[in-house]
C-alpha positions in Angstrom: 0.0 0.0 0.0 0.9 3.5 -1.2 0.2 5.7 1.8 0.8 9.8 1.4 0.7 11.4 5.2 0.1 15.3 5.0 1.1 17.2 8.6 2.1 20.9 9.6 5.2 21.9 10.9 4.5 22.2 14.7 6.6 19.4 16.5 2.9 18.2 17.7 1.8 17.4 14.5 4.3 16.4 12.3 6.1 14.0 15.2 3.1 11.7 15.1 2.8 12.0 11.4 6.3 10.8 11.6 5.7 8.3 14.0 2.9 6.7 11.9 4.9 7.1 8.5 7.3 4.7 10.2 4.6 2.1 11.7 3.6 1.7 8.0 7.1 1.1 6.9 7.6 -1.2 9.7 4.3 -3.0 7.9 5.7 -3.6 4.5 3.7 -0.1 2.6 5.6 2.4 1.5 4.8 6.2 2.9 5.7 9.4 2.0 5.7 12.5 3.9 4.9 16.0 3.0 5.6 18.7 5.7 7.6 21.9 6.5 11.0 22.3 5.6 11.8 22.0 8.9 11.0 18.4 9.5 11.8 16.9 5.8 15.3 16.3 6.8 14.6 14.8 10.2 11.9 12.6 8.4 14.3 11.4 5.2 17.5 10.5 8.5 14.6 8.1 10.2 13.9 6.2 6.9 11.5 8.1 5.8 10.6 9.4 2.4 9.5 13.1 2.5 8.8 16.5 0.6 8.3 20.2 1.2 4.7 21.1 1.4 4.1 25.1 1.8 1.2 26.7 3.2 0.7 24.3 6.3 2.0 26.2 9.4 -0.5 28.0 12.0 2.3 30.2 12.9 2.1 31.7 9.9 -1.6 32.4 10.2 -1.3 34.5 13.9 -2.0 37.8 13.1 -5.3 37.1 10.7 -8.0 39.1 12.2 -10.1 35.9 11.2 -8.1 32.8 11.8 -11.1 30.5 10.7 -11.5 32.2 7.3 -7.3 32.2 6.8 -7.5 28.7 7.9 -9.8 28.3 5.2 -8.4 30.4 2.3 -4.8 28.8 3.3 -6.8 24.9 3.0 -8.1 26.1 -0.6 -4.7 27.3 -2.0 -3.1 24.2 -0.7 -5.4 22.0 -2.1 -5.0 23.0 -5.9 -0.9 22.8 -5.5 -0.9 19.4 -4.1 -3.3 17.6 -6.4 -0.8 17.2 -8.9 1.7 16.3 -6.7 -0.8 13.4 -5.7 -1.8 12.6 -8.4 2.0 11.6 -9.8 2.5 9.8 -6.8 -0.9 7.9 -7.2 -1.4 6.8 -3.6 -4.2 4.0 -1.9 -5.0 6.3 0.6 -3.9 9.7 2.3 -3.9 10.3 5.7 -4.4 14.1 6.8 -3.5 15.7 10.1 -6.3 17.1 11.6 -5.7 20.9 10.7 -4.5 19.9 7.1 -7.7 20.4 5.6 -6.3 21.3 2.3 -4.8 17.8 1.9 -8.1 16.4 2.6 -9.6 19.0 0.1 -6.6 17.6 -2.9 -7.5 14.1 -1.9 -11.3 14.3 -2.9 -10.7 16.1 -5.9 -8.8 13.0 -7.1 -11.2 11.0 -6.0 -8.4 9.1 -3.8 -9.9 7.6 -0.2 -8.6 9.7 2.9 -7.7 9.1 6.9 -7.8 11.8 9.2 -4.8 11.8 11.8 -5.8 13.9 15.4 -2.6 13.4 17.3 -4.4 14.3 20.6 -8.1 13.3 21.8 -11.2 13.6 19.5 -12.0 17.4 19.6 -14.8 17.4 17.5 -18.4 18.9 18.9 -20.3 16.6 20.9 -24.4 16.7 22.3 -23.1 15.1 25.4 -19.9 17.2 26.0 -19.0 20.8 27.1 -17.2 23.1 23.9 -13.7 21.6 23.7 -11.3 23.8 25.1 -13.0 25.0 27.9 -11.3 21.7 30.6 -14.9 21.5 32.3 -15.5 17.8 32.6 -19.3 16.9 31.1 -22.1 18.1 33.6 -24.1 15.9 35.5 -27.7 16.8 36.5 -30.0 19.0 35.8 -27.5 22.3 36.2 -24.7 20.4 34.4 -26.6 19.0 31.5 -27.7 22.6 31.5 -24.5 24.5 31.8 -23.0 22.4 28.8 -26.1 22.9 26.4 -25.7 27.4 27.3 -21.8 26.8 26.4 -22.0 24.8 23.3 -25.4 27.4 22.3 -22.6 29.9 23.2 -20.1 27.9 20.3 -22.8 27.3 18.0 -22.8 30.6 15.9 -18.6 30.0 15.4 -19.0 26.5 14.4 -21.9 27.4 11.6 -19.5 29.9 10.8 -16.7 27.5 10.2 -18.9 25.2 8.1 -19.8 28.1 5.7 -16.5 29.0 5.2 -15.4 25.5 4.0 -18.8 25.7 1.9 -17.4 28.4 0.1 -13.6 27.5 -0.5 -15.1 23.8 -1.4 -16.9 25.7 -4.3 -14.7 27.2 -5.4 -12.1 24.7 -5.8 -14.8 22.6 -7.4 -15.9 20.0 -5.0 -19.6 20.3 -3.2 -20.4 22.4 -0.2 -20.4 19.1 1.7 -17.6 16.1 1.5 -18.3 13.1 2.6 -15.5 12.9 5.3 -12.5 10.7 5.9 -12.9 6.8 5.5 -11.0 6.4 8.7 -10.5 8.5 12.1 -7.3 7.6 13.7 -7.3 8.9 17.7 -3.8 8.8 18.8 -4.3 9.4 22.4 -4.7 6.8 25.7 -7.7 5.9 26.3 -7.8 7.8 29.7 -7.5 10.4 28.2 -10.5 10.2 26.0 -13.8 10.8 27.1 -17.5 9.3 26.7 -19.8 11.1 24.5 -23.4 9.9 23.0 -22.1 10.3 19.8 -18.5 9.1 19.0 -18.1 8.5 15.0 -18.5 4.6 13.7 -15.3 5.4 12.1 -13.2 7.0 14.7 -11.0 4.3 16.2 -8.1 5.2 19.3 -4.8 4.1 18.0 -3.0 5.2 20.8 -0.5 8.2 21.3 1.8 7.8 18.1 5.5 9.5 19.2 8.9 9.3 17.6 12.1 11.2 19.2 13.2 13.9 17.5 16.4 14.4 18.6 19.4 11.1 19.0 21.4 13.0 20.8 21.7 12.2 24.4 22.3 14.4 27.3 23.2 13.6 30.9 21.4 14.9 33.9 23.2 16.5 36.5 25.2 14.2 39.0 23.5 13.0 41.9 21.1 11.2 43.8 18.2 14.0 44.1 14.7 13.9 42.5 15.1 14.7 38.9 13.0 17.1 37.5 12.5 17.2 33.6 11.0 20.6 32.2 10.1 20.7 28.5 8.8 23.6 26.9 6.0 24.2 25.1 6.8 24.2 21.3 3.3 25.7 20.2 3.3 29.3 19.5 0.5 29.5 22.0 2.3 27.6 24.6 3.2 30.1 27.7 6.1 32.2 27.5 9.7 31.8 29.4 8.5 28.5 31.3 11.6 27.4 31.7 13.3 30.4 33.3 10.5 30.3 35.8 10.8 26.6 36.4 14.4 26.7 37.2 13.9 30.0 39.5 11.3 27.5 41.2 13.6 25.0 41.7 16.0 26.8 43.6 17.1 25.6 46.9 14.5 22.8 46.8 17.2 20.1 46.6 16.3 18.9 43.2 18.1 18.3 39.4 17.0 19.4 37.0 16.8 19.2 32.8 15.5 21.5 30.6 14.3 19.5 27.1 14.7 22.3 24.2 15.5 21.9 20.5 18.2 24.7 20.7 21.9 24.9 22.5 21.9 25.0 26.0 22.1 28.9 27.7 24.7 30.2 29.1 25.0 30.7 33.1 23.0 27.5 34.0 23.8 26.3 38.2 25.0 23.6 38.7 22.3 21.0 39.2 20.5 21.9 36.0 21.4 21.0 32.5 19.6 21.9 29.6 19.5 21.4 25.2 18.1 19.0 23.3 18.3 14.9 24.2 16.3 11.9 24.2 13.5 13.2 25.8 12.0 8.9 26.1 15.4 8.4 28.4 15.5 11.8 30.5 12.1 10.7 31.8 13.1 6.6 33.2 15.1 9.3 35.2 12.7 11.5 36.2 10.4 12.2 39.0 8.1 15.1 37.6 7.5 16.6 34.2 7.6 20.4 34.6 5.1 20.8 30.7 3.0 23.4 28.9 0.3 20.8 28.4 1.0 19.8 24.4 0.1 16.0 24.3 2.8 14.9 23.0 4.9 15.8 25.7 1.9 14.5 28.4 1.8 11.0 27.0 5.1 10.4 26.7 5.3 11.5 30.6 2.1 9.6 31.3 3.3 6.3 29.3 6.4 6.3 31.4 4.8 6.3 34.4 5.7 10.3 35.2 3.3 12.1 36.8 3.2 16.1 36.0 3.2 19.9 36.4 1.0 21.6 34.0 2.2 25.3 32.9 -0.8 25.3 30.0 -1.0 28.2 27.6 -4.0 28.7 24.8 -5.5 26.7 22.7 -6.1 22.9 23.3 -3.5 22.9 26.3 -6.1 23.6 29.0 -8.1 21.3 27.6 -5.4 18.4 28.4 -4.5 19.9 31.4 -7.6 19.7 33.2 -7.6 16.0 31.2 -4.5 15.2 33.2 -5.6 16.6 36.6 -8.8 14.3 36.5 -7.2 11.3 36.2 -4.9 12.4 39.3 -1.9 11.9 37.8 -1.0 16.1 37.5 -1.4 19.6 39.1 -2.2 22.4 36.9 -0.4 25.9 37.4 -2.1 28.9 36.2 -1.2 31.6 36.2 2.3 30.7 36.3 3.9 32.1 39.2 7.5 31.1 40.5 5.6 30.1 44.1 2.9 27.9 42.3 5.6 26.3 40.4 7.5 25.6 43.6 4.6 24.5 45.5 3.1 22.4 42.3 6.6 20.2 41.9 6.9 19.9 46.1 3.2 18.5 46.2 4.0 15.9 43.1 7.2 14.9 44.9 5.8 14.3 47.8 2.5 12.8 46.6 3.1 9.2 45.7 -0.3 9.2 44.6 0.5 10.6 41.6 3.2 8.2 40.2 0.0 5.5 40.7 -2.1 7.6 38.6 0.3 7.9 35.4 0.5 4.4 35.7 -2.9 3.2 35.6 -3.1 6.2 32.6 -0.4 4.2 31.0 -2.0 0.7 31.2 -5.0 1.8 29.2 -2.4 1.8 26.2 -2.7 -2.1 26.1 -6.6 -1.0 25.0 -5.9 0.5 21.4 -6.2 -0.5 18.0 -3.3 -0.8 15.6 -2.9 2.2 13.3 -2.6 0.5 10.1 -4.9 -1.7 10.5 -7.5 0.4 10.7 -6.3 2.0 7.6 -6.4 -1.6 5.7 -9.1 -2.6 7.0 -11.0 0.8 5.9 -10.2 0.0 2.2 -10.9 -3.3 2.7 -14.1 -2.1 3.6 -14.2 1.0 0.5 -13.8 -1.8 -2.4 -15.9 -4.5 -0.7 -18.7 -1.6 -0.6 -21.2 -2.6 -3.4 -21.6 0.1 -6.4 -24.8 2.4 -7.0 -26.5 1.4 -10.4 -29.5 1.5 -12.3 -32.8 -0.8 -11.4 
């Protein structure tokens, strides 16, 4: 099987996409990956096949007045330059990263079967949920079931809105106002992580959290016997700002070690029982004790998988939402606003707390519950060319 797997450029995104570019390799098909300059070399290093694909970075995008309709216009544009490139390539099926709606967009108008890749929990609106992104759990009772109907009345009017601008881009590129959606949803979270709703999609299947390690080099954490406390900051542009610096002010005098996980060079002027730069981020945590995190999943489930419970600094976007995720399951404190004393008393109460060790571990069992990614994807086309034909009676 041909498989074509389209992802931005933020590490949250395209990691997975690498991640699941090299689970069909491992399989015997033969992927190839279009994302961001950035990545292409990382990707081609790991095995991987892999092109430049302009026009798929939110960064660029954060000073529309709009960011729905430049979403939108951005998808469009995309769409009509990769069709060709598609089409030479004449894949079985393309797998789209959640926000590459272009992708999606160039797949349809070659009539090629799609798969839509969320590398975190399924965010789509639900009856039985609150709006995504607002961390509430879903209401019980009368005043609950109440509550969540005001908020997602509250959404409604932005979510119509989204629809009709897709309508209008999906003209004009030629397809209807209306696609018929991916053949296959593949969740790559934990299943703790996830949460009920009335109305979970037939075709939406949890594949489990889908990470790859970016960086081989490795880097040693300070000498010593003390707890070891990893901090990794957020790589999202809406992630909170100067977490580290705050973290390590934190951590003075509390007896600790700390890393700081970046993809840069390590500062200048660091004391002595920190270190900081890229590494392996998959061996810094068997060493750790805490993850000191903005609250991007990636980062969370590679804690949680290793049985690391965590400090959440979470910024904008989807990061509360997987904060508050986190601290239901018992397994993390949140911090916000960040403050050099709620990150000091945040990492003592982990520490100190072996309750929350026992938490990321029963998060980390529920991984044994997942389907396999390509699988799913087989067993969706399976399904596509087993599916009888319309005709005349």
């Amino acid at each position: 099987m041909r498989v074509v797997v389209v992802s931005g450029g933020d590490p949250g995104h395209v990691v997975p996409a690498i991640a699941l570019c090299l689970r069909f390799a491992e399989a015997g098909d033969t992927p190839i990956l279009f994302t961001g300059d950035r990545w292409v070399e990382a990707a081609e290093s790991a095995g991987i096949t892999a092109s430049r694909v302009a026009g798929l970075a939110l960064a660029d995008l954060r000073d529309e007045p709009d960011l729905g309709l430049a979403l939108h216009e951005q998808a469009a544009v995309l769409a009509l330059a990769l069709a060709p490139e598609l089409a030479a390539l004449a894949p079985d099926l393309v797998v789209c990263d959640v926000l590459a709606l272009g992708a999606s967009m160039a797949a349809e108008l070659l009539g090629v079967p799609w798969a839509q890749l969320s590398p975190h929990p399924l965010y789509e609106p639900s009856r039985g949920l609150p709006p995504m992104g607002s961390g509430l759990a879903a209401g019980t009772g009368v005043r609950g079931r109440l509550r969540d109907a005001v908020l997602r009345t509250m959404t409604a009017r932005s979510i119509r809105q989204g629809d009709r601008q897709r309508a209008v881009v999906r003209r004009r590129i030629g397809l209807s106002e209306r696609g018929a959606g991916p053949e296959v949803r593949l969740i790559a979270t934990l299943p703790a992580l996830e949460v009920p709703r009335p109305d979970w999609p037939a075709n939406a299947h949890v594949v489990g959290p889908l990470l790859w390690e970016a960086s081989r080099q490795r880097m040693s954490p300070p000498p010593g016997t003390a707890p070891l406390v990893m901090v990794a900051p957020s790589t999202a542009w809406t992630g909170a700002a100067d977490m580290a610096g705050m973290t390590l002010t934190a951590l003075q005098d509390m007896g600790v070690r700390a890393v700081v996980s970046t993809f840069g060079p390590a500062p200048a002027g660091l004391p002595e029982w920190a270190r900081s730069g890229p590494g392996r981020q998959d061996e810094l945590l068997r060493e750790s004790s805490v993850l000191v995190c903005g609250g991007g999943h990636g980062m969370l489930t590679k804690a949680l998988l290793a049985e690391v419970p965590v400090v959440v600094v979470p910024g904008a976007g989807d990061q509360w939402e997987m904060a508050n995720r986190v601290a239901r399951q018992g397994c993390g404190v949140i911090v916000r606003p960040s403050t050099v004393d709620g990150l000091r008393d945040a990492v003592a109460r982990v520490l100190a707390d072996p309750g929350f060790a026992a938490a990321a571990a029963r998060v980390a069992a529920t991984a044994a519950d997942v389907r396999d990614p390509v699988e799913v994807c087989r067993a969706a086309l399976t399904t596509r060319c087993n599916a009888p034909r319309g005709g005349s009676d």
